[in-house]
C-alpha positions, 0 to 999 in steps of 0.5 A: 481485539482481533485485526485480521482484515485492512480497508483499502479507500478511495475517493469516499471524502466525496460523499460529503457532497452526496445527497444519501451518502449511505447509500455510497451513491458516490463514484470512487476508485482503488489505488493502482499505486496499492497493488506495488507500493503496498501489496504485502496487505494482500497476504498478511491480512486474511481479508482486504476492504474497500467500498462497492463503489470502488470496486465497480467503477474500476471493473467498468474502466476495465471494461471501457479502456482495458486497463489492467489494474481493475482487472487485478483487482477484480481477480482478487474480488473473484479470489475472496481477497478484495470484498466490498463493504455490505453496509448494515441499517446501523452503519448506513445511519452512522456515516450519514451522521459523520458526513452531516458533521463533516460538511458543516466545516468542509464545503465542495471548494473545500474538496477541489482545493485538496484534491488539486493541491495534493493536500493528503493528509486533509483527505486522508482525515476526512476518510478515516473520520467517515468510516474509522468507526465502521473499519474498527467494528468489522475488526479493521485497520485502515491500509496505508497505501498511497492516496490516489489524487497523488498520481496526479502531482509531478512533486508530492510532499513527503510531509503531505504523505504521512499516515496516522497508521505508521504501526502498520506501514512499518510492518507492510512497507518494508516487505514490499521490497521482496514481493509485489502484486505488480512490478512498479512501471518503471520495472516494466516498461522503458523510460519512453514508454511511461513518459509518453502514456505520462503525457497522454494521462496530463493532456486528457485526464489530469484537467477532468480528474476533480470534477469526475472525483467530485461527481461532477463529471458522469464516468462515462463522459470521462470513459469517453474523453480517455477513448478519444485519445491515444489508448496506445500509449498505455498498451505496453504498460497494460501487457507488461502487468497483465503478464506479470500479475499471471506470475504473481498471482500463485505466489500471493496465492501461496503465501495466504495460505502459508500464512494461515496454516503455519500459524502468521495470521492467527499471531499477527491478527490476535496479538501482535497488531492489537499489541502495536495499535496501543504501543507503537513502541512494541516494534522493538519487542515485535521485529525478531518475532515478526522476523522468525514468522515471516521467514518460515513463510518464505520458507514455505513457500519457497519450497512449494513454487521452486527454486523460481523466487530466489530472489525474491525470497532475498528482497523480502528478507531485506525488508525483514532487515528494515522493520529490525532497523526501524526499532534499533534505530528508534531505541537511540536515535528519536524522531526515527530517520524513516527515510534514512531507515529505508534507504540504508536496509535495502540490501541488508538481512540480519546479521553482520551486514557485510557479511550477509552482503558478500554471500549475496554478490550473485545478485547484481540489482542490488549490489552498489546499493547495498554496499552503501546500505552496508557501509552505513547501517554498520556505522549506524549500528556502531555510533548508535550502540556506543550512544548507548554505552555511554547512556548507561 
């Protein structure tokens, strides 16, 4: 089965309290968290998902507040990147039979106690059981980004985080060292800045957020409480990723079509991804094959933008490095460390690591840290190769 399409959720667990639920008659919204954390769906997939409801309710905050956000991700709707889910008769009867079922168990206090108590997974669950047929019939897999309710949680728990679709974030994640949509905030705007808007966003959002989730709340009443406050506060944010996504925008360009004319897509979509969605363990055979498509992309395009994306270049081909590590790692060392795998291929590519790493000491952002990513991943190599020996 082909996969060449992800879906993007947002808020759809709240149609559990709607009274037509396949009209998706319910309010939602996109995770802004998607477009740095998880934005390498957007050139590796040739079509990104999400419900109309989602996509429209963020255009109308664009409108209201003039967040920059929405404004992205309605650029990518303009750029036949992000398209709304048109729900046929067949499937509009399907997810009101899901929801029925659904809300026999899950009630609305339910809902509001999962949304207040960051409880991710339950709401992840609640989603992907709503709408996994559906995705899986329009040759779709669930995006692994982050859940929107997590913004709203100083201290959210690892655990709480997982996803069911690790396959997919082990190929997407890692990338996103090189390349995102956006820079994170912290990237953008000074330590002052972010805890001031941080601030402005607990004072006035945070205690409306459930009800407004829930549709308890019209968004325009909620639109209205934002405006009251201090919209100054989230200005310097705004401009900073408005000015950034005007760089980024021909490079995702760039890479689509790379993508697709140097042949990633057709190997991802048909062959690759199927083959992982039934034996996650594939990724051991996967990584150098992955590895030699990607990087003939960046090379692509590297020598279409310029000389520009240096350096970008360098921190995709270390997230390359991570997908490599995750399936050494994975040969020797069950449960895979994934927080260890992540933290120590930072700076790395293949290799002989430190090797790599003294070609590169012209990059100084990465340098200490992958002097330690170094220093680890060669004693990991070691230690795990010589478990193997003695395996044998």
């Amino acid at each position: 089965m082909e996969f060449n399409s992800i879906f993007l959720s947002g808020w759809e667990y709240n149609l559990l309290l709607s009274d037509e639920p396949g009209s998706l008659d319910m309010p939602s919204g996109l995770p802004a968290k998607a477009l740095w954390e998880t934005g390498a769906v957007f050139w590796l997939f040739e079509n990104v998902h999400c419900t109309k409801p989602s996509l429209e309710c963020d255009i109308d905050s664009m409108t209201a507040l003039g967040w920059t956000s929405p404004k992205i991700f309605s650029d990518l709707n303009e750029d036949d990147i992000l398209l709304p889910l048109q729900l046929t008769e067949v499937e509009k009867a399907s997810l009101t039979y899901r929801v029925e079922a659904i809300r026999n168990v899950v009630k609305e206090k339910d809902l509001r106690d999962y949304i207040e108590q960051d409880k991710v997974r339950a709401l992840e669950a609640i989603k992907l059981s709503l709408f996994g047929e559906i995705i899986n019939s329009r040759k779709c897999l669930p995006c692994p980004s982050p859940n929107c309710i997590s913004h709203w949680h100083t201290h959210s728990s690892p655990k709480n985080q997982e996803h069911d679709y690790d396959y997919v974030r082990k190929l997407v994640t890692p990338l996103n060292v090189g390349f995102r949509l956006l820079k994170t905030p912290e990237q953008l705007v000074t330590k002052a800045n972010l805890e001031a808007q941080v601030a402005e966003e607990r004072k006035i959002q945070k205690p409306l957020i459930s009800s407004v989730v829930l549709g308890r709340i019209p968004r325009d009443e909620y639109y209205s409480s934002v405006a009251k406050g201090n919209l100054d506060v989230y200005r310097p944010l705004s401009e900073r990723q408005l000015a950034n996504w005007k760089q980024t925008r021909p490079i995702l360009a760039a890479l689509r079509k790379s993508a697709s004319d140097t042949g990633l897509w057709a190997k991802l979509h048909k062959d690759w991804l199927p083959h992982l969605r039934e034996d996650p363990t594939y990724i051991k055979t996967l990584a150098p094959a992955f590895e030699k498509g990607v990087t003939k992309v960046l090379k692509d395009v590297e020598h279409s933008q310029g000389s520009g994306i240096k350096e970008w270049v360098y921190y995709t081909q270390a997230g390359l490095c991570t997908i490599g590590l995750h399936a050494l790692l994975s040969q020797f060392l069950p449960p895979e460390p994934v927080g260890l795998v992540d933290s120590i291929a930072l700076g790395l590519m293949t290799g002989p690591a430190k090797e790599q790493l003294d070609k590169r000491r012209s990059l100084p952002p990465l340098t200490k840290k992958a002097q330690i990513a170094a220093e680890i991943a060669n004693f990991l190599i070691e230690t795990t190769t010589l478990r193997k020996d003695t395996q044998k």
